[in-house]
C-alpha positions in Angstrom: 0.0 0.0 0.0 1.2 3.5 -0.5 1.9 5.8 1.9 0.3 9.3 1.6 2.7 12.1 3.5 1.7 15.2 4.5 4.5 18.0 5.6 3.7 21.9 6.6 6.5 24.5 5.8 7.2 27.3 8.5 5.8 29.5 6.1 2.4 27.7 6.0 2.9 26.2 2.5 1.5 22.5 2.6 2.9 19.3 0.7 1.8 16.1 0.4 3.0 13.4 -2.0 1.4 10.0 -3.0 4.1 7.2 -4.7 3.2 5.0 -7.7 6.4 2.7 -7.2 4.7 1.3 -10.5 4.3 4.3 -12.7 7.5 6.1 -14.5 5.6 9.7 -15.0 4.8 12.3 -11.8 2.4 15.0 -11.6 2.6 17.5 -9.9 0.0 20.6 -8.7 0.4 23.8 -7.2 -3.5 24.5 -6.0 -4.8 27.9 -4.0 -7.4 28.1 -2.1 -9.2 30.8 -3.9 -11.3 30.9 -6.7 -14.2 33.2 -8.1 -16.2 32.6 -4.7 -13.7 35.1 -3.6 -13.6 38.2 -5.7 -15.2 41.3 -4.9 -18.4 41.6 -7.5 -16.3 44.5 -9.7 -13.6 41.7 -9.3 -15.3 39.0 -11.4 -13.4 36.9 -13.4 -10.5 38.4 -12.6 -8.8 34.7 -10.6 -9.3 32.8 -13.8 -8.0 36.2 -15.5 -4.9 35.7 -13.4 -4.9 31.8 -14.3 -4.6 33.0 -18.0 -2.2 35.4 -18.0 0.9 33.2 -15.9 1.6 31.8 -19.2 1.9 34.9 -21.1 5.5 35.3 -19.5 7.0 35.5 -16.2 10.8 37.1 -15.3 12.6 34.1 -16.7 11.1 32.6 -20.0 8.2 34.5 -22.7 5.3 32.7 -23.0 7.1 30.7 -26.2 10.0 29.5 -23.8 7.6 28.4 -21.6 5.6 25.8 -24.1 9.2 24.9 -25.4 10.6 24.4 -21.6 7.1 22.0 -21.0 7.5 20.5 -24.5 11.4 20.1 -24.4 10.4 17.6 -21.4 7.2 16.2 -22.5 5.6 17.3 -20.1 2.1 18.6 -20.0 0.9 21.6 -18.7 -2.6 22.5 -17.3 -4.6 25.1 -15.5 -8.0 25.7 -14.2 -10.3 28.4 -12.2 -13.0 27.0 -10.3 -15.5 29.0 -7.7 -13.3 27.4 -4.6 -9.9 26.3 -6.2 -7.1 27.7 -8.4 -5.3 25.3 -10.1 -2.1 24.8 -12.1 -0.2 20.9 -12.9 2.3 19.3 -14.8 3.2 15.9 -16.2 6.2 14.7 -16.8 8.8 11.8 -16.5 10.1 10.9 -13.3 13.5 12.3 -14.5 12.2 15.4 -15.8 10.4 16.1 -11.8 13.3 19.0 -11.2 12.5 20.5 -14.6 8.8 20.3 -14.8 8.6 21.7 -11.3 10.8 24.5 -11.6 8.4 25.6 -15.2 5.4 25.2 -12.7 7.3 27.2 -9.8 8.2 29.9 -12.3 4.3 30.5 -13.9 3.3 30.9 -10.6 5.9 33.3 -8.9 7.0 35.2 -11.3 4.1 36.6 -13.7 4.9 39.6 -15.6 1.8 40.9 -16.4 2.3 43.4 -19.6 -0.1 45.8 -20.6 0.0 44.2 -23.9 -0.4 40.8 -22.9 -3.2 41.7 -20.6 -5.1 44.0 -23.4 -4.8 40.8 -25.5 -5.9 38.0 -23.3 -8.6 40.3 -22.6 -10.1 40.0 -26.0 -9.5 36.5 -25.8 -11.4 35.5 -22.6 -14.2 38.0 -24.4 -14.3 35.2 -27.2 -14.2 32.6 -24.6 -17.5 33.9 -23.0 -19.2 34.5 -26.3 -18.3 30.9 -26.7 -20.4 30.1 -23.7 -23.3 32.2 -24.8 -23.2 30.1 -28.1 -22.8 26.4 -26.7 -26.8 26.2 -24.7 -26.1 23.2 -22.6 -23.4 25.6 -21.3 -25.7 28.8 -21.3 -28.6 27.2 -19.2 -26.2 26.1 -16.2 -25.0 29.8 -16.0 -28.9 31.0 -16.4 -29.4 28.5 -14.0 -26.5 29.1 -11.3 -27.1 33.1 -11.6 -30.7 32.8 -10.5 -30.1 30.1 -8.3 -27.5 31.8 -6.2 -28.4 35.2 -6.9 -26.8 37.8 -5.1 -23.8 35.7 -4.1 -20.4 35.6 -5.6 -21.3 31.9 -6.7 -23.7 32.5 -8.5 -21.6 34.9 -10.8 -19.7 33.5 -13.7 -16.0 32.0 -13.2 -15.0 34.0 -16.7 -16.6 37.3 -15.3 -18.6 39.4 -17.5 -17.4 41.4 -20.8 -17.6 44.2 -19.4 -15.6 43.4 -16.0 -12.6 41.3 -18.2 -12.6 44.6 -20.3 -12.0 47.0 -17.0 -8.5 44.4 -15.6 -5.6 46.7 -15.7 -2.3 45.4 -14.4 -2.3 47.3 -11.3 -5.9 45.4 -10.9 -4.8 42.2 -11.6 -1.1 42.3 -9.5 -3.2 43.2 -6.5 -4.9 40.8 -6.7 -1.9 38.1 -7.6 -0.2 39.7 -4.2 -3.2 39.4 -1.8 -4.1 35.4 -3.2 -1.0 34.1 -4.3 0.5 33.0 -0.3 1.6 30.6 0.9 -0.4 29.9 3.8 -3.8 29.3 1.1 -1.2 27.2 -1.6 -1.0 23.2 -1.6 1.6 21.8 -3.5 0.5 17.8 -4.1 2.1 15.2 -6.1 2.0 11.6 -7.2 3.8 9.0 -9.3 7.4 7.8 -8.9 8.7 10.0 -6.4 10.5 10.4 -3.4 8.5 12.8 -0.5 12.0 14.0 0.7 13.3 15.1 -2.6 10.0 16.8 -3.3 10.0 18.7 -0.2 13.5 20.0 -1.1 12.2 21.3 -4.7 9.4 22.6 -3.2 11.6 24.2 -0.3 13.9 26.1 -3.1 11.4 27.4 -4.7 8.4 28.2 -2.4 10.2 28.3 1.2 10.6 32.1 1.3 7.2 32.7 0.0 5.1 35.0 2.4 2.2 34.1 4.3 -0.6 36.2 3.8 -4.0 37.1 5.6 -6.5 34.2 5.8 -9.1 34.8 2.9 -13.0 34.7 4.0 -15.6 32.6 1.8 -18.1 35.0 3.0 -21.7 34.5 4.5 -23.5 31.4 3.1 -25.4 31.8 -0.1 -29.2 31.3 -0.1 -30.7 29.3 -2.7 -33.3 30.9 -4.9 -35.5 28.7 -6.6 -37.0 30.4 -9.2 -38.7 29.4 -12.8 -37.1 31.2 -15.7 -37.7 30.5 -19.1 -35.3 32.1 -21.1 -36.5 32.4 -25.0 -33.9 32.1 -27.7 -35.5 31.4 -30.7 -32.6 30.3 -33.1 -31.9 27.0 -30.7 -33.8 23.9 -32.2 -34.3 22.5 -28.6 -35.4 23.5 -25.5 -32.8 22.9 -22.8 -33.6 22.2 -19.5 -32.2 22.2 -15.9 -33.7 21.7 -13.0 -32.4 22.2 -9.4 -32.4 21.6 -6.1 -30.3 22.1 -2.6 -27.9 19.4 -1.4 -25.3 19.1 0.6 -22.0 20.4 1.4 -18.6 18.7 0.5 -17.9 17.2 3.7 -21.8 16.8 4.9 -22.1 13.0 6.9 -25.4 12.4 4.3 -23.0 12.9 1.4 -22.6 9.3 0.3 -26.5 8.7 0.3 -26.8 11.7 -1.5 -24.5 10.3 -4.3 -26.5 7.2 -4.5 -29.7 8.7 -5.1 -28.0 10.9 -7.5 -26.5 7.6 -9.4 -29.6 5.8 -9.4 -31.6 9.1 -10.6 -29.2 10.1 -13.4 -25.7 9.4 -13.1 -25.2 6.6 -15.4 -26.8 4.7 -18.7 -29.1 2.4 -16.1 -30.2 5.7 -14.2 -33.9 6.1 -14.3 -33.9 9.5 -15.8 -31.7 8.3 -18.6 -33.8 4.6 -18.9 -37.1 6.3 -18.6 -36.6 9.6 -21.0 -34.2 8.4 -23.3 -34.6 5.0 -24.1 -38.1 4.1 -23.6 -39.6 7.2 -24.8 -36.9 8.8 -27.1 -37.2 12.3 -25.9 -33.6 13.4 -25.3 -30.5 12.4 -26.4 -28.2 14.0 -23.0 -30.4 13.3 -20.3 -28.5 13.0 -16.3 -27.9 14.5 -13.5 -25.2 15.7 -11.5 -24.0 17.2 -7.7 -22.2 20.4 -7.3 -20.8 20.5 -3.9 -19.2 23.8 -2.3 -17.3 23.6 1.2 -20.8 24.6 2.7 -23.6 24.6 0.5 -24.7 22.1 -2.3 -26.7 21.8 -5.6 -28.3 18.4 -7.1 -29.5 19.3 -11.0 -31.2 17.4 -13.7 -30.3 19.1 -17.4 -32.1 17.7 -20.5 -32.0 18.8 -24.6 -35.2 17.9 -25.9 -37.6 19.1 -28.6 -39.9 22.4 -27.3 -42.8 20.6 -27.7 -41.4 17.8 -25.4 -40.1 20.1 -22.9 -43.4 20.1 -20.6 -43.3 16.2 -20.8 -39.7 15.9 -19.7 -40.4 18.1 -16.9 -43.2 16.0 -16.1 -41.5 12.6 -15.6 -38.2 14.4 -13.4 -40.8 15.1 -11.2 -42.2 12.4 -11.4 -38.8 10.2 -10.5 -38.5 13.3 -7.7 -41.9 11.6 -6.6 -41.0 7.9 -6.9 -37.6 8.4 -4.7 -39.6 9.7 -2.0 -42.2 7.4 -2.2 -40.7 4.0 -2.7 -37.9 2.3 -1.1 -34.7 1.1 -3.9 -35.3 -2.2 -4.4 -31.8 -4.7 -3.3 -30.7 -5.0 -6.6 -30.7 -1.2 -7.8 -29.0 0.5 -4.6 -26.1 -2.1 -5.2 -25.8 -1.2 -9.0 -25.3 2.3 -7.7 -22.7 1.4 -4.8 -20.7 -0.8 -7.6 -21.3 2.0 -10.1 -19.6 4.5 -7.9 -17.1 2.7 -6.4 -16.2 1.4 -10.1 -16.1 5.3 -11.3 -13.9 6.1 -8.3 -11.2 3.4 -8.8 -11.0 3.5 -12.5 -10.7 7.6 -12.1 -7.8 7.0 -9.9 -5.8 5.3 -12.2 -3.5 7.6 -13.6 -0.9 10.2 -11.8 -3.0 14.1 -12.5 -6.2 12.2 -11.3 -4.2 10.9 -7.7 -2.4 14.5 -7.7 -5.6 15.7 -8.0 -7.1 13.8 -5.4 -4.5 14.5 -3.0 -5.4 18.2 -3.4 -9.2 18.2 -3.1 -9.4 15.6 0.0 -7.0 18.1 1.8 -9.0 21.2 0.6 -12.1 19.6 1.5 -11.4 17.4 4.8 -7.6 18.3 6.1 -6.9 15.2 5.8 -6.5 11.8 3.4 -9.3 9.7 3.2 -8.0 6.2 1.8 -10.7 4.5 -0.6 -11.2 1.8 1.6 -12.9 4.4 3.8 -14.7 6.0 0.9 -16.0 2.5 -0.1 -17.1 1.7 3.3 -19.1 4.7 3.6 -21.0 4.3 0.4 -21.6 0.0 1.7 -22.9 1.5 4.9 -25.6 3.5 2.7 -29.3 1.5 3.3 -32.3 2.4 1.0 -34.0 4.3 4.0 -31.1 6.6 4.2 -31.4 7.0 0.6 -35.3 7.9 0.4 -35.0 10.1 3.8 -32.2 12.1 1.5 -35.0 12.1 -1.1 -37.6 13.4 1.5 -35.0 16.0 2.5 -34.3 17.5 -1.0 -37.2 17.0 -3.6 -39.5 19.6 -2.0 -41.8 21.7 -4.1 -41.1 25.2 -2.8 -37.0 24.3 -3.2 -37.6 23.3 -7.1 -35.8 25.7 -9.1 -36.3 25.5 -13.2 -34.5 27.2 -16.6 -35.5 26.3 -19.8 -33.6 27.5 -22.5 -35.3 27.3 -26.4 -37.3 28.9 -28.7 -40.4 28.5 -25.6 -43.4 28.5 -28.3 -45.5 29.1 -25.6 -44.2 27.1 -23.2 -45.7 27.7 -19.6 -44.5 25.9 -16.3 -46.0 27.3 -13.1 -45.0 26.9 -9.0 -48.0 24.7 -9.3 -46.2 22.6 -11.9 -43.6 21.3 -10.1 -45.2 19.0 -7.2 -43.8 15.9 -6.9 
């Protein structure tokens, strides 16, 4: 068995390290614990901004050298903004680990930030969210998250707006950089065919004389709005469809009853939702469902494509699986196709090293600590059917249903009174 290892610099910088005696590559992550949850509302978009424009240059390589520097190694390096988390990775060889970390190390110390690059990567991000605005399976999540969270920074976009990426100036953005970019919020995690000591060193180089800053707020809670909007646009040749309610928090104890009701309602190719809309009646072709989880709040949605004049039907039968869950008790053999379905998704998504780096990263973000998956597995065995429809009970409430349908509506009307299940 491997041994996860968890060390703490002086400066408050945290490392932890997973081996893969088996494996010859290593990933590595740098990860913040800041993300467009905590910008100030003239601030939005700005973290995934940020993300951007580290690999427009920093002090030691242009943004060319730094592609040839990853390239030159094989290596492969990534970046994301999410509403909690910053992230940035690299792949590489085993031999390469000094290299590939000191690229990483460099993106994320030593941005330059030139008026320039930031005028350009502003027009860019300004295509990316017209890219949004054209891709409606996209669209209607944002429709849906902005009404849903409304007046909370998580329920603004993680790209911003066009107008707010077209107001960053560099004095904005290296604000910004300064006040997030400590070491007290960074987690440096790493797994593949490595030693902990010798990663601790490379990290130490680089990172040990990093300051601490102050300890960023999440803020107050958001409150969930569940409101019906039905958004026309005309030129879509379906209606697309999301419907929402509250769950749980990322560390809440109902959390792994929560993700077998979600399995068994739409998280797979057996899921009702998918069996029942899809296959028997031929209404949509991406039918499912999914959990978004935030360190204290949660959101369980359904999201359909289907034909305007099938929208009202659709609707219909989610609430009508809403209704069954509650109702009925999982029979023996569905609530162990779940547990096998997510234990199965949660191995085989561990296999490689950025998904154990990865891993590494959220369990500490999320918990403080490493939970192996012989504990994960044992809490979603210990899940019975009751806990499964009192989770049902809990969440699939009329007055907490929240709907956005997306499509040229024809008409379409969908009431409060609508959605009882």
């Amino acid at each position: 068995m491997t041994k996860v290892v968890k060390e703490v610099l002086s400066n408050g910088l945290t490392i932890i390290t997973e081996p893969m005696p088996a494996v010859r590559s290593v990933s590595v992550g740098i990860w913040l614990r800041t993300g467009s949850r905590h910008e100030r509302q003239a601030e939005n978009g700005i973290s995934h901004f940020i993300e951007h424009m580290l690999f427009k240059g920093t002090t030691n390589r242009s943004a060319e050298e730094i592609a040839r520097a990853a390239d030159s190694i094989g290596g492969h390096l990534d970046a994301f903004t999410a509403k909690e988390t910053t992230g940035f990775s690299i792949k590489a060889l085993d031999d390469h680990l000094p290299r590939a970390f000191g690229i990483l190390a460099d993106l994320v110390k030593n941005p330059l930030f030139r008026p320039e690059d930031i005028a350009k990567e502003s027009q860019v991000i300004q295509e990316e969210i017209k890219m949004v605005e054209d891709t409606p399976d996209d669209l209607v999540h944002e429709i849906f998250t902005a009404r849903y969270w409304s007046g909370h920074a998580l329920g603004r976009p993680i790209l911003g707006t066009r107008r707010s990426v077209a107001s960053f100036d560099r004095r904005q953005l290296l604000a910004y950089f300064r006040r997030h970019y400590t070491a007290n919020i960074m987690l440096i995690t790493a797994a593949g065919h490595l030693e902990h000591d010798r990663m601790v060193e490379l990290v130490s180089k680089e990172f040990g004389g990093t300051p601490s800053g102050a300890s960023l707020k999440d803020g107050l809670a958001p409150v969930a709005h569940p409101n019906i909007e039905l958004r026309r646009k005309k030129i879509l040749e379906q209606a697309h469809i999301c419907i929402g309610v509250p769950a749980y928090s990322q560390a809440h104890e109902k959390r792994y009853a929560c993700y077998v009701l979600n399995t068994v309602l739409g998280g797979g190719m057996s899921s009702r939702l998918f069996q029942n809309i899809r296959e028997k009646r031929g209404l949509a072709y991406a039918v499912g469902s999914g959990i978004t989880s935030f360190h204290d709040v949660g959101c369980l949605s359904v999201y359909a494509g289907t034909a305007t004049e099938n929208a009202r039907q659709v609707v219909d039968l989610t609430l009508e699986e809403f209704h069954q869950l509650k109702a009925n008790p999982l029979g023996d053999e569905e609530l162990q196709r779940a547990k096998d379905y997510l234990k199965g998704s949660m191995l085989l998504s561990l296999e490689s090293t950025p998904s154990r780096m990865s891993n590494l990263a959220r369990q500490e973000m999320v918990f403080g600590r490493h939970i192996s998956l012989d504990e994960i597995a044992a809490g979603i065995d210990a899940v019975t059917t009751e806990d499964v429809r009192d989770v049902a009970r809990e969440l699939f409430v009329p007055g907490h249903i929240a709907l956005t349908v997306l499509g040229p509506l024809n008409g379409l009307k969908i009431t409060r009174r609508d959605l009882a299940c």
